[in-house]
C-alpha positions in Angstrom: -4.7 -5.8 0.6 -6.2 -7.3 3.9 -6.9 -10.4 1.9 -3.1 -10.6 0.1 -2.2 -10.3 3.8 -4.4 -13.1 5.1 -3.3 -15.8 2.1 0.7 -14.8 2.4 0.1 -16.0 6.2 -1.2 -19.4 5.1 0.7 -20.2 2.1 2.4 -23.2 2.4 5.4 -22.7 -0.1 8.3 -20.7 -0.4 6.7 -19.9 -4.3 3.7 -18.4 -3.0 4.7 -16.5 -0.4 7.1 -14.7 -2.8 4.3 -14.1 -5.1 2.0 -12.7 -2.4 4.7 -10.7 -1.0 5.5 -9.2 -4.6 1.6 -8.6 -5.1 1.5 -6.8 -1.8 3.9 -4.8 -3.1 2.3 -4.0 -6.2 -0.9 -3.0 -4.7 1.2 -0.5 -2.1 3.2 0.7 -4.9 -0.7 1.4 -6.4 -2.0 3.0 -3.6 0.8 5.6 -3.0 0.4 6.5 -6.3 -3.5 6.9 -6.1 -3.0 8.7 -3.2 -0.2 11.2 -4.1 -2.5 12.3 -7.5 -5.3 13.0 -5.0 -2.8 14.9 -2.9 -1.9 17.0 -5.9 -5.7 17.1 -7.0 -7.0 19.1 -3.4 -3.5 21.2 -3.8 -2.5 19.8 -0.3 0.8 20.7 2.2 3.1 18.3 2.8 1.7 19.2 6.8 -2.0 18.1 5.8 -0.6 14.8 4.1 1.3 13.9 7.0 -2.0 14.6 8.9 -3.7 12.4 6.5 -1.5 9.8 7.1 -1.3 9.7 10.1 2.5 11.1 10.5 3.8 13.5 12.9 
């Protein structure tokens, strides 16, 4: 993700910037999912999520 990050900031056309940003995307869309089956693996609270992430 840091790296899709770092090449969307120097790419030099209006092309690969949208492919970056749709690749970003992807790999978010990725991670919440990950995340949310190991959410439902430990059996966790919507309270201890929002502590693992961070949220009030």
């Amino acid at each position: 993700m840091l790296d899709l990050h770092k090449r969307l900031a120097y790419a030099q056309t209006p092309h690969d910037k949208h492919l970056l940003q749709r690749q970003i995307a992807a790999t978010d869309q990725s991670r919440r999912v990950g995340n949310r089956l190991v959410y439902e693996l430990y059996e966790l609270t919507e309270e201890e999520i929002g502590i693992v992430e961070g949220s009030p």
